[in-house]
C-alpha positions as CSV (number, residue, x, y, z in Angstrom):
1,X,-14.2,-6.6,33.2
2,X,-12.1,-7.0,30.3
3,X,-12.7,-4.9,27.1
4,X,-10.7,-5.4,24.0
5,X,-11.6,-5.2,20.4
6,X,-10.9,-8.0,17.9
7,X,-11.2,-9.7,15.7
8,X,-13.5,-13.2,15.7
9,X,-13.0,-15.6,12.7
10,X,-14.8,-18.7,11.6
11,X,-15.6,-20.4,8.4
12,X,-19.4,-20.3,9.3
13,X,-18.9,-16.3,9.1
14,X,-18.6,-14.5,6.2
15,X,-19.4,-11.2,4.5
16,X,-17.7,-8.5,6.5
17,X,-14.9,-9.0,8.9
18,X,-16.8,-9.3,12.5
19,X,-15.4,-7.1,15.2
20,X,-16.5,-7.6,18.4
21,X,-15.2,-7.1,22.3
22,X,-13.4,-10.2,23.6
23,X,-16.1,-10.8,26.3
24,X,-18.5,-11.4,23.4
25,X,-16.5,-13.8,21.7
26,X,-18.2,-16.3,24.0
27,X,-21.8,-15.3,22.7
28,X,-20.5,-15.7,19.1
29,X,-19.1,-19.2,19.6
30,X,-22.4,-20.2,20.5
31,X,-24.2,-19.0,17.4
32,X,-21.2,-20.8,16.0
33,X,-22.2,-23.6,17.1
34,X,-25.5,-22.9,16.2
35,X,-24.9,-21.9,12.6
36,X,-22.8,-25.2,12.4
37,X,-25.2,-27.6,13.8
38,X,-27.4,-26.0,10.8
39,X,-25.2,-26.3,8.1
40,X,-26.0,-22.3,7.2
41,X,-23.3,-19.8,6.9
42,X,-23.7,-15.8,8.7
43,X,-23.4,-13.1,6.1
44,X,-21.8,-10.4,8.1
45,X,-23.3,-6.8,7.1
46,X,-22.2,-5.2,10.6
47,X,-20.3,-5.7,14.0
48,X,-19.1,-3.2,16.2
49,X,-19.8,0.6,15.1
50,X,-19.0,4.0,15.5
51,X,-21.1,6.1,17.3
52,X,-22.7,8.6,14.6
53,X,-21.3,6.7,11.7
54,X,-23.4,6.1,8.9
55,X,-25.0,2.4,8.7
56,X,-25.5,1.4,5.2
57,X,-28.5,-0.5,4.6
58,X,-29.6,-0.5,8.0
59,X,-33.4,-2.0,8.6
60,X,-34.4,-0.1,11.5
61,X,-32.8,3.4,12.8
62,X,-29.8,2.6,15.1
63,X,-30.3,3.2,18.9
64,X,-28.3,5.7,20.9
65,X,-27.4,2.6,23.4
66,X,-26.9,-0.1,21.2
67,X,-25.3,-2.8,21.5
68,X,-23.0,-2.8,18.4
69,X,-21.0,0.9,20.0
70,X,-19.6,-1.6,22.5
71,X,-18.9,-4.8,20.1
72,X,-21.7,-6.5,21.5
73,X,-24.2,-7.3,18.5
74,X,-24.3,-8.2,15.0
75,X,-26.5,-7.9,11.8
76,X,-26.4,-11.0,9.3
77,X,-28.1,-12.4,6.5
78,X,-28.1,-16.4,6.6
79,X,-26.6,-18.2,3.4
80,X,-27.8,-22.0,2.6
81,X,-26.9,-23.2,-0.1
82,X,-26.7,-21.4,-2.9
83,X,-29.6,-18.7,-1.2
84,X,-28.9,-15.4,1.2
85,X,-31.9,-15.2,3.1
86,X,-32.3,-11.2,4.2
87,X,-34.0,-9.0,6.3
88,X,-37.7,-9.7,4.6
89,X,-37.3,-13.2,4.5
90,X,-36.0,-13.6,8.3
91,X,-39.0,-11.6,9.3
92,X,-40.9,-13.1,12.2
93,X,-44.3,-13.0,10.2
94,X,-42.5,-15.3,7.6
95,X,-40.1,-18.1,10.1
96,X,-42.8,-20.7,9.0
97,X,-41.7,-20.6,5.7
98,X,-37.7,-20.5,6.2
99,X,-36.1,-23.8,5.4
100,X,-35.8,-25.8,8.7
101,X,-32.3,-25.1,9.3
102,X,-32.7,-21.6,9.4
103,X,-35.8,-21.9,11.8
104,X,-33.7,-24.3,14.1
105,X,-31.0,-21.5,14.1
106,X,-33.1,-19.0,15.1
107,X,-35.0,-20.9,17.7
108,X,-31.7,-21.5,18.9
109,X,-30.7,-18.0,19.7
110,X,-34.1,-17.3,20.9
111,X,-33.8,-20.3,23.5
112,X,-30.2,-19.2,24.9
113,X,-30.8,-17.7,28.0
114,X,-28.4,-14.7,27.2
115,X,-28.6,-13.8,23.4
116,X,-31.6,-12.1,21.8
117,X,-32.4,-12.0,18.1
118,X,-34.1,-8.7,16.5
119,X,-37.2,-10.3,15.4
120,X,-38.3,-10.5,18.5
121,X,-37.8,-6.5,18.8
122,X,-39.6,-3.8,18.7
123,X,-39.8,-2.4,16.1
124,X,-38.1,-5.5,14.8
125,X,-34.8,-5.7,13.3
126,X,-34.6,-9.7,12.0
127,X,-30.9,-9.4,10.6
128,X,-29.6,-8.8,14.4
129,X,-28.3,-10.4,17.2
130,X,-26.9,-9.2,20.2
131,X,-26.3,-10.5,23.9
132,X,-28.3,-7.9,25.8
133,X,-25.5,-5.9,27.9
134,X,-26.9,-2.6,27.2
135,X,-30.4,-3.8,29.1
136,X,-29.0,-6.5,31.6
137,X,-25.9,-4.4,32.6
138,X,-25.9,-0.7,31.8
139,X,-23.1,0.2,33.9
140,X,-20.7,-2.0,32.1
141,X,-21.9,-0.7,28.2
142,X,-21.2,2.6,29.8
143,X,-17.7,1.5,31.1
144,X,-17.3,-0.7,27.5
145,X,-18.2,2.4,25.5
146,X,-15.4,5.0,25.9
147,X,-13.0,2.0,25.4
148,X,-14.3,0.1,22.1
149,X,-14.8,3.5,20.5
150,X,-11.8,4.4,21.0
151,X,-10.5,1.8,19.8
152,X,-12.6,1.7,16.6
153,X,-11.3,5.2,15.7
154,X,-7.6,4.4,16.4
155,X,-8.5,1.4,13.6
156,X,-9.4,4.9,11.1
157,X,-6.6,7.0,11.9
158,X,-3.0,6.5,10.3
159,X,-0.4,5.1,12.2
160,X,1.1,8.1,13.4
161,X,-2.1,9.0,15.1
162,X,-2.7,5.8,17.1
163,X,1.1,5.1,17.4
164,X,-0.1,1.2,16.4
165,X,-0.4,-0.6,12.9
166,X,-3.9,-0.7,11.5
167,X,-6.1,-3.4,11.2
168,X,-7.2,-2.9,7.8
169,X,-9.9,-3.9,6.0
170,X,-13.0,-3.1,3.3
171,X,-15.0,-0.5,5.2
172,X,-17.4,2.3,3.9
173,X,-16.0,5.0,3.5
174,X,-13.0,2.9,2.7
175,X,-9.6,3.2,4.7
176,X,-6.8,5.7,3.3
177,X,-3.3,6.2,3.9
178,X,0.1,5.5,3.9
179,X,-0.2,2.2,5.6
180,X,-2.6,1.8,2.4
181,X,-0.1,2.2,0.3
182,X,2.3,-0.1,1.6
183,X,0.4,-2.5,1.8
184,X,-0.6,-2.1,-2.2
185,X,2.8,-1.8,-3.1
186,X,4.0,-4.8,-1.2
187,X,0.7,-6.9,-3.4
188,X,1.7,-5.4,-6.6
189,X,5.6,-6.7,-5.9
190,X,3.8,-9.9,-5.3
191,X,2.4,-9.9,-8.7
192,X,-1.0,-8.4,-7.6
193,X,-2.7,-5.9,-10.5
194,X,-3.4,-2.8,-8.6
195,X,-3.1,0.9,-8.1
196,X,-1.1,2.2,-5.1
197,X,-3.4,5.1,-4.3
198,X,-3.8,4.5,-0.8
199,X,-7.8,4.1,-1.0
200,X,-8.7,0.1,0.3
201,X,-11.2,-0.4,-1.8
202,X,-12.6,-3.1,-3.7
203,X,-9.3,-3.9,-5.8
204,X,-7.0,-4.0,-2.5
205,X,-9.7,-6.2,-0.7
206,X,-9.7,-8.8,-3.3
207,X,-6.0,-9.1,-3.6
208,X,-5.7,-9.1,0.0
209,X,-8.3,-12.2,0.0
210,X,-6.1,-13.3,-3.5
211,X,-3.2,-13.2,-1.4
212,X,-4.0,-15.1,2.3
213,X,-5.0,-17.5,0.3
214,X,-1.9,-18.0,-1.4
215,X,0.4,-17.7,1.8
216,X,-2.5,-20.7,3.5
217,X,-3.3,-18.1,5.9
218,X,-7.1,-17.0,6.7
219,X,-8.9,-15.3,3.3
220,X,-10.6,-12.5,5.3
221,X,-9.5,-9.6,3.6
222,X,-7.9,-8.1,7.0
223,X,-4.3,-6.9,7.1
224,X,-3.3,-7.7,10.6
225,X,0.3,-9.1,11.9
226,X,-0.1,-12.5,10.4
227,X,-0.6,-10.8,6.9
228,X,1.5,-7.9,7.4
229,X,4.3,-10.5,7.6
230,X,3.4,-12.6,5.0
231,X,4.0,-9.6,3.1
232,X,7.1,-8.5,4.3
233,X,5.7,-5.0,6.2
């Protein structure tokens, strides 16, 4: 077993930066592929959690064993086009009417013999997908847990807690500190307009974005080593 939490990029997903375990990242380049061979886009509202921490807009109430504690599972919207097709209209009772791309997707999923999508729950929760460790293999969430929690907290706490640089990013509540603040300060030498008050909020996150894409590097909005350098930290 091999349990590490990073980060997993791709055009196709958007929205929030996607955090998973490293031994899911093969279960996400399949719905990769999946999304590709669509031509939809996944609007990422959630990855990998903290136990107890608050989910904003979740559909149904978060289990105590869920997948997303151990960076196994995602929630999504779908984007086509110009349209974001939510939690309502990714409801089972309503696939018929999807656009067939989106169906497709989703049959996909359902078809893999290792991934499960949340319409098929119960109760259902049609925005998520996961690849079933905490059912098929409870003895490695519970060795997975302790690990990716840990390392989910070090990513809150400044660097003189976890000894390592953050990973930052736009959360809720949003990240503070002096790590923060460097990183603002290095953006507004850069010609960025915004306030050094160590809160990554909305501001920060778009000049972050602003920024990578500048430098030809990834616009995700994370500060890890590849932007950290670009910006002289």
């Amino acid at each position: 077993m091999v349990t590490k939490l990073e980060a997993f990029k791709s055009p196709r997903f958007i929205g929030k930066p996607l955090l998973a375990d490293i031994e899911f990242f093969d279960s996400l380049e399949k719905i990769d592929q999946f999304a590709t061979d669509g031509g939809i886009k996944l609007y990422v509202t959630s990855s990998t959690r903290l136990q107890g921490g608050v989910v904003s807009g979740a559909i149904v109430r978060p289990a105590s064993r869920s997948n997303h504690l151990v960076g196994h599972g995602i929630d999504m919207n779908v984007s086509l086009g110009d349209k974001l097709f939510n939690s309502d209209a990714l409801d089972k009772s309503n696939l018929k009417n999807l656009p067939q791309a989106i169906q497709n997707f989703i049959q996909s999923i359902r078809n893999d013999p290792m991934l499960r999508w949340g319409g098929d729950f119960t109760p259902a929760d049609s925005v998520h997908i996961d690849d079933g460790l905490n059912v098929r293999d409870a003895a490695t969430w519970d060795a997975k847990f302790p690990i990716i929690q840990s390392e989910m907290r070090a990513l809150s706490q400044p660097n003189s807690v976890s000894g390592q640089p953050r990973i930052l990013f736009l959360t809720e509540p949003p990240m503070q500190g002096d790590d923060v603040i460097a990183v603002q300060k290095a953006l507004i030498q850069k010609g960025f307009n915004l306030k050094a008050d160590g809160i990554f909020g909305a501001a920060t996150d778009n000049a972050v974005t602003a920024f990578q894409n500048k430098q030809g590097l990834t616009p995700d909005g994370i500060v890890g080593p590849g932007t950290r350098k670009a910006l002289g930290l």
